[in-house]
C-alpha positions as CSV (number, residue, x, y, z in Angstrom):
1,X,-0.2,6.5,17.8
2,X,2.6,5.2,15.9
3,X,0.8,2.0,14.0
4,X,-2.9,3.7,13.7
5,X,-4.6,2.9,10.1
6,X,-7.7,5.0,8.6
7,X,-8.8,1.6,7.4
8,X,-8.0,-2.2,7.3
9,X,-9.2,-4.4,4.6
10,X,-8.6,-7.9,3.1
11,X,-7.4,-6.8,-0.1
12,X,-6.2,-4.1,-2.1
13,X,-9.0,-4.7,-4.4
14,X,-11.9,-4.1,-1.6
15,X,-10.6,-0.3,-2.1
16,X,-13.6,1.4,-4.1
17,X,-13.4,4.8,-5.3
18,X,-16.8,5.3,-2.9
19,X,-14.8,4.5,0.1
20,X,-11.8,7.0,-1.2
21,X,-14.2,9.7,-1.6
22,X,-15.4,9.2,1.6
23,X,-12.1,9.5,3.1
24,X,-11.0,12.3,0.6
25,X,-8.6,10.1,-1.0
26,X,-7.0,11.3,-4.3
27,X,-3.8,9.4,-4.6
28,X,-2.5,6.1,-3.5
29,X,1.3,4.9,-2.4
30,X,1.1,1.6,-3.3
31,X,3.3,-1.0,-1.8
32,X,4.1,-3.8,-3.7
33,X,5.4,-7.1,-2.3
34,X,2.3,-8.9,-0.7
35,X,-0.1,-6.0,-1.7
36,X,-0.2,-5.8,-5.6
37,X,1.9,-9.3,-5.6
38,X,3.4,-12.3,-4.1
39,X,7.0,-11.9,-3.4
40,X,9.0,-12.0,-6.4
41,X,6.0,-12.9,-8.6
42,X,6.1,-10.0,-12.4
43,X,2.8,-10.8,-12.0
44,X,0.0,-8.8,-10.0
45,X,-2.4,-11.0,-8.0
46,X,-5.6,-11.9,-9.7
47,X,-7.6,-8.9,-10.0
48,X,-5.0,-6.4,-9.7
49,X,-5.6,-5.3,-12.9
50,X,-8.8,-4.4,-13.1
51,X,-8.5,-3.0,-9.9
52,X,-5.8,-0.7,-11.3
53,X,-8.2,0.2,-14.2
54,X,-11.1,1.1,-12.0
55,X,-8.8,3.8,-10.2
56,X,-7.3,5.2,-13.0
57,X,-10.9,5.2,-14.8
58,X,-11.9,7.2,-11.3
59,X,-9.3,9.5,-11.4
60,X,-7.2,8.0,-8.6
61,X,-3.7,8.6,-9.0
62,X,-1.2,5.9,-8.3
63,X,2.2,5.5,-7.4
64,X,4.2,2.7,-6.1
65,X,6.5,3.3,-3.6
66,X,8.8,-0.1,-2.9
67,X,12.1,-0.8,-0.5
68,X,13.2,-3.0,-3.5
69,X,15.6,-2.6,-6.3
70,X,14.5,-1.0,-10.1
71,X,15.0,-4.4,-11.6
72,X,12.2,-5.6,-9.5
73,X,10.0,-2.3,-9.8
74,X,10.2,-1.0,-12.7
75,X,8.9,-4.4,-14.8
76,X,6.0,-4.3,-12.7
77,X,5.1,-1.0,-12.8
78,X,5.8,-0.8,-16.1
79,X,3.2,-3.7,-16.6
80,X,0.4,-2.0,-14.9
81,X,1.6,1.5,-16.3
82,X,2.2,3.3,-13.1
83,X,4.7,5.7,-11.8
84,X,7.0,4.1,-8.7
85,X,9.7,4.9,-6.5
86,X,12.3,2.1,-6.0
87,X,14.2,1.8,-2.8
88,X,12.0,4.1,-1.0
89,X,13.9,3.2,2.6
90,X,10.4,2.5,4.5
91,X,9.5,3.5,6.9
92,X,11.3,6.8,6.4
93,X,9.7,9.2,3.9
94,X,12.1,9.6,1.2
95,X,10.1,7.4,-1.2
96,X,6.6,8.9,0.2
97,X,7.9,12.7,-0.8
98,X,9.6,11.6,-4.3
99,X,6.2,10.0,-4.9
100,X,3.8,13.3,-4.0
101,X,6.2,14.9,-6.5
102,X,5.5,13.1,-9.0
103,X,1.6,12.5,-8.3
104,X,1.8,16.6,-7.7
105,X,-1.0,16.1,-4.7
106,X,-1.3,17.5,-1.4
107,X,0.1,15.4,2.0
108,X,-4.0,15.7,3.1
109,X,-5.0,13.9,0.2
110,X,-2.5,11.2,0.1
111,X,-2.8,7.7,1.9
112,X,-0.3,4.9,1.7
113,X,-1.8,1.3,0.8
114,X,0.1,-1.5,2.2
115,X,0.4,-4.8,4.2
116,X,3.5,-4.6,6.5
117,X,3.2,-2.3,9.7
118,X,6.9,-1.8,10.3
119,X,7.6,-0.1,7.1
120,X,4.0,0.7,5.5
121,X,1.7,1.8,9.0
122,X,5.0,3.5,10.6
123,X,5.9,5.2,7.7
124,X,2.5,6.8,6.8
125,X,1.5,7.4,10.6
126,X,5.8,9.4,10.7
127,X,4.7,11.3,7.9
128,X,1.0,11.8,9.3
129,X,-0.5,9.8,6.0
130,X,-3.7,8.1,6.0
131,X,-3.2,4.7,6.2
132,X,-5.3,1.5,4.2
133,X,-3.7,-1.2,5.8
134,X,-4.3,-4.8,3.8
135,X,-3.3,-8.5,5.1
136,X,-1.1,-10.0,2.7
137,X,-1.5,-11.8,0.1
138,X,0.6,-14.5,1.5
139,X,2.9,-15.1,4.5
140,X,6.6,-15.2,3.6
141,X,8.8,-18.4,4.3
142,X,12.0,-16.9,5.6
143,X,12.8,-16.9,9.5
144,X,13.6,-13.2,9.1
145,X,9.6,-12.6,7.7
146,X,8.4,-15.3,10.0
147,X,9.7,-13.2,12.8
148,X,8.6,-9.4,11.5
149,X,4.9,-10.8,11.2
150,X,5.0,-12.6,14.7
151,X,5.8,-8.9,15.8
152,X,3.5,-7.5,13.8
153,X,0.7,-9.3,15.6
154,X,-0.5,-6.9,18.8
155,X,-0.3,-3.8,16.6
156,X,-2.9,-5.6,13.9
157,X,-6.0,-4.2,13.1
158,X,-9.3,-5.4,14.5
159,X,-12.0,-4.5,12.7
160,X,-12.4,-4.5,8.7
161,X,-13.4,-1.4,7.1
162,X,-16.7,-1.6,5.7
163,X,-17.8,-4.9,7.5
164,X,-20.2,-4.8,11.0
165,X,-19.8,-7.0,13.7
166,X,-22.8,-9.3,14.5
């Protein structure tokens, strides 16, 4: 199945080294826009930071792997002091293989962390990734977003990783 996740959560924060064990996780492709950020925010969302910290403190590798430009990517990552991949042309695997090269781990520990299922779900399911799929931090404004995410809808996860139904 082309848009199949290993697990769906709220934010990228509710990713605890625990659950990565569990899923024999040791490195993260990190996507940026809506999952680290807001669009065009230098900032990362509240509690990105830590977040980032916990990993690294975990032994978590990281690498963000964008569609955008360097002048957008490199700032940011620079910020949080991770390794990217800019224009990474999503859902095709160029960014995903320049990133394993640089976080020197195997494809079976690998999962790619991100919010859009076009680009970040397609793209890790091509390259048979696990998958953390998180809802964004926000919905885009543009007719062009408006539309992907009105696509986006069937192919949505159901059921939060972690959480019971009762």
């Amino acid at each position: 199945m082309l848009f199949k996740t290993t697990a769906a959560l709220r934010s990228v924060c509710d990713i605890t080294p625990q659950m990565l064990s569990a899923l024999k996780i040791k490195g993260l492709l990190l996507d940026l826009d809506n999952t680290l950020t807001t669009h065009d925010n230098p900032r990362p969302a509240d509690g990105v930071t830590e977040w980032i910290a916990c990993m690294k403190e975990n032994g978590i590798k990281m690498c963000i792997v964008s569609n955008n430009h360097p002048p957008r990517v490199k700032p940011f990552a620079d910020l949080l002091g991770l390794d990217f991949v800019c224009e990474g042309k999503k859902p095709l695997a160029k960014g995903f293989r320049n990133a394993k090269k640089i976080m020197n781990l195997p494809w079976s520990s690998l999962a790619v962390v991100g919010d859009q299922i076009y680009t970040d779900v397609l793209g890790a399911n091509l390259k048979r990734l696990k998958c953390i799929f998180v809802f964004p931090i926000e919905h885009e404004k543009t007719r062009f977003f408006r539309f992907k995410r009105r696509m986006e809808i069937p192919f949505l996860p159901r059921k939060i990783y972690g959480e019971s139904k009762n």
